[in-house]
C-alpha positions in Angstrom: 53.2 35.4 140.9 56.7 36.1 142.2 58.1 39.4 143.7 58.2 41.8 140.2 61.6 42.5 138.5 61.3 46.0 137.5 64.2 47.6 135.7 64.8 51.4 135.3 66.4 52.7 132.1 67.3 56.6 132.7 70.6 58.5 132.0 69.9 61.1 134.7 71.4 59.5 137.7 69.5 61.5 140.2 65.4 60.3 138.6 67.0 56.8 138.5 68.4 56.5 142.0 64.9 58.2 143.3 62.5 55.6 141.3 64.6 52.8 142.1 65.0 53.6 145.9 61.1 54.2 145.6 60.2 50.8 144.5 62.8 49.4 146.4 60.9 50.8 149.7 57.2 49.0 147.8 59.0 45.5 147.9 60.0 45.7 144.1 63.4 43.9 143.1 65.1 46.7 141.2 67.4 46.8 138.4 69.2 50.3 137.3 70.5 51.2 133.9 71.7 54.3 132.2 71.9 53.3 128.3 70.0 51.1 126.2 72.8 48.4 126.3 73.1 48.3 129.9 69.4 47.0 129.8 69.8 44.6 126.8 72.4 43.2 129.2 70.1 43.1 132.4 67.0 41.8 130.0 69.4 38.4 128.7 70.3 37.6 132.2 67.1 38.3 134.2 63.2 37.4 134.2 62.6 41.2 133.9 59.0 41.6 134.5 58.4 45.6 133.8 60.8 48.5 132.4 60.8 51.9 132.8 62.2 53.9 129.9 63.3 57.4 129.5 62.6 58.3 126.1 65.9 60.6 125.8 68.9 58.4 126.2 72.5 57.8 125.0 73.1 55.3 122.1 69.3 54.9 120.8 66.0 57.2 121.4 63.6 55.3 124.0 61.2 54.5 121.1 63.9 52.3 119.6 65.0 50.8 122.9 61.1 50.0 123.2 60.7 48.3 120.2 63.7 46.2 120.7 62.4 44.8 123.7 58.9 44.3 122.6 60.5 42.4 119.5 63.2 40.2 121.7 60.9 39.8 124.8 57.3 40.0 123.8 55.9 39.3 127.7 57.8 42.0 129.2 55.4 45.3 130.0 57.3 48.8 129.3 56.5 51.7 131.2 57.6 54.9 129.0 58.5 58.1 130.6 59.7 61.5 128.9 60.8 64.9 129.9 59.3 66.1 126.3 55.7 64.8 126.4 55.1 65.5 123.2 51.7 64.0 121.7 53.5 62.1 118.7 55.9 60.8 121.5 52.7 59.1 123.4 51.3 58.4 120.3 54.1 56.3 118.8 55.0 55.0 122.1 51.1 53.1 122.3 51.7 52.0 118.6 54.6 50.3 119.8 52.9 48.7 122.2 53.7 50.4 125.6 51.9 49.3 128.8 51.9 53.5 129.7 53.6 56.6 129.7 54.5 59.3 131.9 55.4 62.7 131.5 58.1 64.6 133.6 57.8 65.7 136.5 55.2 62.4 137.8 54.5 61.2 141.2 55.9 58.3 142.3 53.0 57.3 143.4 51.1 57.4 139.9 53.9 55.2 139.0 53.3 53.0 141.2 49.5 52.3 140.2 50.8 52.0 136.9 53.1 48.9 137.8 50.1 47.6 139.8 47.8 47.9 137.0 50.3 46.4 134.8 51.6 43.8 137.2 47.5 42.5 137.3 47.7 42.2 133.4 50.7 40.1 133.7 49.0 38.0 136.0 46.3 37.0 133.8 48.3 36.6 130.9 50.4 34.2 133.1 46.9 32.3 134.3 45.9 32.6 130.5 48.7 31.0 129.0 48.7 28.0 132.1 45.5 27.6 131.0 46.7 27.4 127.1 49.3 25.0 128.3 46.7 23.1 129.8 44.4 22.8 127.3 46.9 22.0 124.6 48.8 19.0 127.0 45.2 17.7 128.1 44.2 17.8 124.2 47.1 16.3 123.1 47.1 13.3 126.0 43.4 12.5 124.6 44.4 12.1 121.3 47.3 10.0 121.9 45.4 7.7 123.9 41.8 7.4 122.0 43.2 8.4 118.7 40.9 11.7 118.1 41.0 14.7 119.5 38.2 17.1 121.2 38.7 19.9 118.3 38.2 23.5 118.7 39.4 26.4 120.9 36.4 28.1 121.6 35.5 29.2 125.3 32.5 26.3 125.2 35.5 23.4 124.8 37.9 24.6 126.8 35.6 24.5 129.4 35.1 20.8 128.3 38.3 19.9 128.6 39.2 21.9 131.6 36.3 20.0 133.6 37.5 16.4 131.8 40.7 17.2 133.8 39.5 18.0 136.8 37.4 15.4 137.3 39.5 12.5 135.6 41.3 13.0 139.0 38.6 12.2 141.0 38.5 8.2 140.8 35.2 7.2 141.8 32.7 10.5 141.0 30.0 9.6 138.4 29.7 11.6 135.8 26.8 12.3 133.5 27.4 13.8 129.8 24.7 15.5 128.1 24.2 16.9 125.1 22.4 16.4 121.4 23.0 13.6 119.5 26.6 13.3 117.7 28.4 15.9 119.8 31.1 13.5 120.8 29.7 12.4 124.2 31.6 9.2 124.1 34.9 10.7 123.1 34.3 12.4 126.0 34.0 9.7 128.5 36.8 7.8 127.1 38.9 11.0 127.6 37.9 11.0 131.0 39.0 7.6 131.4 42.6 7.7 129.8 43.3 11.1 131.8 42.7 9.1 135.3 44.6 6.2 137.0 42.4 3.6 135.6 43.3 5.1 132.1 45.4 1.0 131.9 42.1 -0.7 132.3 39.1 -1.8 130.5 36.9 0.8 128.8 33.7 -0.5 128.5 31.1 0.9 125.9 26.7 0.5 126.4 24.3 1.4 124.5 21.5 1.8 127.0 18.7 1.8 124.6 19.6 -1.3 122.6 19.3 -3.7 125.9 16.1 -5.6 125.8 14.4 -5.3 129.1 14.5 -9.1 129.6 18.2 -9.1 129.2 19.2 -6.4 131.5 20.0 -8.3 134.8 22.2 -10.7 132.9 23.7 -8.2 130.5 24.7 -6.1 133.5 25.0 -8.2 136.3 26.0 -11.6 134.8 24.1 -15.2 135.1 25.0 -18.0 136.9 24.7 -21.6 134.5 21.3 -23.0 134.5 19.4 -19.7 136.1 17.4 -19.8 132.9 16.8 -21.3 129.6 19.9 -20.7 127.6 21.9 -19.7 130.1 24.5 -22.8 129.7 27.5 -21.5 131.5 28.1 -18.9 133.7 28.9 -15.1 132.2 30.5 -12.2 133.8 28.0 -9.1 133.2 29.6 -5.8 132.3 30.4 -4.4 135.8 32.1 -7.4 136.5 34.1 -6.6 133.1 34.5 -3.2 133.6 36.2 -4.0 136.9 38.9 -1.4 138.1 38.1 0.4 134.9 35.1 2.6 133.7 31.4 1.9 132.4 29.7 4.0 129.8 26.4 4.1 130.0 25.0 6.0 127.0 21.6 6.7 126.2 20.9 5.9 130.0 17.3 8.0 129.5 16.3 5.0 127.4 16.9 2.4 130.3 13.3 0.9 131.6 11.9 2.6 135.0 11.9 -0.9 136.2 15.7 -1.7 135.7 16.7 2.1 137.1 16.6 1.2 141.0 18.5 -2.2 140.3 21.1 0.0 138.7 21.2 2.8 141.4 21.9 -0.2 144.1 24.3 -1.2 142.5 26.2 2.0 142.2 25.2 2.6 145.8 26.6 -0.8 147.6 29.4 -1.3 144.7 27.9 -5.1 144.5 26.7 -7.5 142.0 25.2 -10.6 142.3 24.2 -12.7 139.1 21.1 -13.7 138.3 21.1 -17.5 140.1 23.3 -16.4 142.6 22.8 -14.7 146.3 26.6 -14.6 146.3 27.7 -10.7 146.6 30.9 -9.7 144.1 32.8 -6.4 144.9 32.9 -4.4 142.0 35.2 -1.4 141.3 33.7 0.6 138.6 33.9 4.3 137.2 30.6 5.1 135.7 30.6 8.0 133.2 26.5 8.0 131.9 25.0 9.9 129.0 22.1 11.3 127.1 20.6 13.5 124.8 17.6 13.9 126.6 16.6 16.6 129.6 16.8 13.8 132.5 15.7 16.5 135.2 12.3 17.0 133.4 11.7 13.5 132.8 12.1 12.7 135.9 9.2 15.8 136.5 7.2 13.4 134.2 8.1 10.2 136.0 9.7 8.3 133.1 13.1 8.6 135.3 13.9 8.0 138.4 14.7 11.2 140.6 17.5 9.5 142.7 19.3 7.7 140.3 19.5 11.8 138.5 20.9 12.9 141.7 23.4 9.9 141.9 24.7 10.0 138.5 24.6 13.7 138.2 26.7 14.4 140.8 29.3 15.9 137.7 28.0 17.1 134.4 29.6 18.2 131.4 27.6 19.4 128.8 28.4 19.1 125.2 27.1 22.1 122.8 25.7 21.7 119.8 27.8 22.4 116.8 25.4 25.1 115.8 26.4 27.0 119.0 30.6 27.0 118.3 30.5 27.6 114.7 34.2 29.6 115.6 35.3 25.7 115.9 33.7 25.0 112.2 37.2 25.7 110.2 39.4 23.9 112.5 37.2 20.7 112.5 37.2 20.9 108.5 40.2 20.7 108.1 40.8 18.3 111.0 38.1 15.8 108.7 39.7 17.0 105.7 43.2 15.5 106.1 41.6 12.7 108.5 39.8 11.6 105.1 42.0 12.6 102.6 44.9 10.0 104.5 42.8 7.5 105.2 41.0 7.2 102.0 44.0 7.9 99.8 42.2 10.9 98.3 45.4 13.7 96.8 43.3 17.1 98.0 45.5 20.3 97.5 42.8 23.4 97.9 39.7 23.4 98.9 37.1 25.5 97.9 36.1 28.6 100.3 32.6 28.1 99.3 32.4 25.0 101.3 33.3 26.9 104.9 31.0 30.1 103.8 27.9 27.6 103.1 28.3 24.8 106.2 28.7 28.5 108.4 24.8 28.7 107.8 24.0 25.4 108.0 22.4 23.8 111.6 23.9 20.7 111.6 21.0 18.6 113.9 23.2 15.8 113.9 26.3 17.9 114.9 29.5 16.6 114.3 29.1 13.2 113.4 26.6 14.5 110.6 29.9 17.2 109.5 32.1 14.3 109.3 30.1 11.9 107.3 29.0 14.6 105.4 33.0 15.6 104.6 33.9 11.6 104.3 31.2 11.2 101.4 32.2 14.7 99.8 35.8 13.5 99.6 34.9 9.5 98.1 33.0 11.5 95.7 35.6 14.6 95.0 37.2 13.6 91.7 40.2 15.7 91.3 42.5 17.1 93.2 40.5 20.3 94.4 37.5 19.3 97.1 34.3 21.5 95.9 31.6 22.5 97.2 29.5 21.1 94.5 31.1 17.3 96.0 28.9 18.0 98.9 25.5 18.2 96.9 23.0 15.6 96.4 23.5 15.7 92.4 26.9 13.9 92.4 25.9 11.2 94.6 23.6 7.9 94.2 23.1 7.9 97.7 20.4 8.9 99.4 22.4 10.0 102.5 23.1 13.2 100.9 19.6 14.1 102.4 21.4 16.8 104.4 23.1 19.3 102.2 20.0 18.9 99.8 18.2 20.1 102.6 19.5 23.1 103.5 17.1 26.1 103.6 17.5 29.9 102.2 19.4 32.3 104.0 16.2 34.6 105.1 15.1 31.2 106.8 17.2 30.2 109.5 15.4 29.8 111.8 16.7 26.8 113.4 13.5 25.2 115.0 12.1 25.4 111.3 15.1 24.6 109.5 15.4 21.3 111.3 11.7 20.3 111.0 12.0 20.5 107.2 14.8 18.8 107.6 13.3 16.2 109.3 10.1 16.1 107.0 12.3 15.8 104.1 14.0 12.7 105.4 11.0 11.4 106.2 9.9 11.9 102.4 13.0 10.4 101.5 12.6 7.3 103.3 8.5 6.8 102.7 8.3 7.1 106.6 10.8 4.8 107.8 11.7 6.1 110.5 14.8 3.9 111.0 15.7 4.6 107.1 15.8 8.7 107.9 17.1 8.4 110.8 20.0 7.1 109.2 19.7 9.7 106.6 19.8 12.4 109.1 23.0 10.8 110.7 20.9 10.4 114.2 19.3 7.9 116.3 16.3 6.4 115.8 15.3 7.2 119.4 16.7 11.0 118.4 14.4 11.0 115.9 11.1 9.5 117.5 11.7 12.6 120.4 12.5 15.4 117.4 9.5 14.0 115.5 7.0 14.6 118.5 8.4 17.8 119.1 7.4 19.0 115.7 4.5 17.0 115.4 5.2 15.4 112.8 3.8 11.2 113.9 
């Protein structure tokens, strides 16, 4: 922070001239007034950081001087002092949000902790608001460039997108997501990637778990023509697409041990070669990874490989659950609320406050792509002008997707362990056991679901 401007507003010449000469001698820069207008004039021309006021001066009492600046320059701290410290005086002075206050006769020096005291607060509030300004630019950039943006302002996301930022800079650091299933781990890594200085190259999305394990060499490292049957010209593989750009992997837990060192080489040497070909191709390649799955431990269990943990882990950012920043809840309904409302053509003027009371209690296992599905199909359905909470039941809808609200427990059961196994159960009922059928239900993967379903026991 720069030096502190302090200003001094006292009609008694000889307590001015002695704080001022006081703080002069502390490495203060000093300004000196002897009537309110004097220091409305010295406040419009100067980045005044702290005022001391006398409470008895010419023109205006101190209490209305005070409340004037507080009014007109919020961020400045005022430091009240009185020859009449009355306990109204200290009282109203507080009310109108003074930083302190100092009966007369005071030592200097107790004025002086005061300004240090204060001059700390100001300090934060600086480094809070950079870190507002921040947030807001950072937030703003993502959804500009992707089209969404990471909603919410609780301390879990700001810590999000501060870390998105800091490492976005970083060109070649891997970076592993984690985090349940529909917490936005993609919109994170694409955030990443149009906040950096690859941000005007390719993007490239995999789903790790969809890759047959026969495919993987040529999906990822390209074929040369003729290296086996079908392969009748040669293909690029996705590091070679993702050149100068960034590679998602998601779901990399689902990746086959056997393909895992083949990967970690490559992100090792920064080298393909296609399958047919001993020729080596440089490849220049941001890889951001996720899962939903506790990588560490599985590698404990020997289902993944400890070094290729340690090479993509090298930066993690971990998503929370929805269920865990339910203070974001009312800013991403509405956010869905007028995304849907627009894009569907819906007219929605009020919304019921019955909808934000009962998805408060609600546990939301498929987090915030289950909210906005869940707010999409309450809208389609919504058939006036006013969205209610009885859109979001089961009852108004032939659709079995409305599984989830249906399956929302009591209040004196929410437990969330419980909650989601009957949830789970339910879907299961639903879909006569299909598990891909409630998996789609429960707005989660069908791998999600195979790991939730062991959990509970419920194969």
């Amino acid at each position: 922070m720069e030096k502190v401007k302090i200003l001094v507003v006292d009609d008694e010449s000889r307590v001015r001239e002695e704080i001022a000469e006081f703080l002069v001698q502390n490495d203060y820069i000093v300004y000196k007034a002897a009537m309110p207008s004097e220091a409305f004039s010295i406040l419009k021309k100067n980045d005044i950081h702290i005022v001391i006021l006398d409470i008895r001066l010419p023109e205006m009492d101190g209490l209305s001087a005070l409340e004037i600046i507080k009014n007109d320059y919020p961020d400045v701290e005022v430091i009240m002092i009185s020859g009449h410290g009355d306990m109204n005086s200290v009282i109203e002075a507080m009310r109108k949000d003074a930083a302190d206050f100092f009966p007369k006769p005071f030592r200097l020096m107790d004025i002086n902790l005061a300004i240090k005291r204060t001059t700390r607060f100001l300090q934060l509030s600086s480094k809070y608001k950079e870190l507002e300004k921040n947030y807001s630019l950072i937030s703003s950039e993502i959804q500009k460039s992707i089209g969404h943006q990471l909603i919410g302002k609780s301390a879990a996301m700001k810590k999000v997108i501060s870390m998105m930022s800091k490492v976005a800079g970083v060109e070649n650091t891997t970076v592993l997501i984690t985090g349940e299933s529909g917490t936005g781990k993609e919109l994170v890594a694409r955030g990443i990637h149009y906040l950096s200085n690859r941000n005007k190259q390719y993007f490239h999305s995999v789903n790790c778990s969809a890759i047959p394990e026969t495919l993987f060499e040529s999906e990822f490292f390209g074929h040369k023509k003729g290296s086996f049957t079908g392969a009748v010209e040669n293909k690029a593989g996705w590091f070679e697409i993702a050149n100068k750009g960034t590679l998602f992997l998601d779901e990399i837990g689902d990746m086959p041990l056997s393909q895992q060192a083949k990967l970690l080489r490559v992100l090792e040497e920064r080298k393909v070669s296609r399958v047919g070909s001993h020729d080596k191709i440089n490849v220049d390649v941001r890889v951001i990874a996720a899962s939903n799955q506790e990588l560490l431990k599985m590698s404990e269990d020997k289902n993944f490989r400890l070094d290729l943990y340690h090479r993509i882990g090298s930066f993690v950012i971990h998503l929370p659950p929805l269920r865990e920043r339910r203070e974001d809840l009312p800013l991403l309904l509405k956010y869905f609320i007028d995304y849907y409302t627009n894009s569907l053509g819906k007219t929605i003027n009020k919304v019921d406050p019955q909808i934000e009371a009962e998805l408060s209690q609600y546990s939301f296992p498929g987090n915030i792509r289950e909210l906005r599905n869940m707010i999409e199909r309450a809208i389609i359905i919504s058939e006036n002008s006013i969205l209610k909470w009885s859109d979001f039941q089961p009852g108004r809808s032939s659709s079995t997707e409305t599984i989830v609200t249906s399956s929302m427990p009591s209040e004196d059961t929410w437990d969330l362990e419980v909650a989601e196994r009957k949830l789970i159960q339910r879907a299961l009922d639903k879909s006569n056991n299909n598990k891909s059928k409630a998996a789609e239900l429960l707005n989660i993967s069908w791998q999600s679901l195979d790991r939730r379903m062991k959990k509970f026991e419920l194969n």
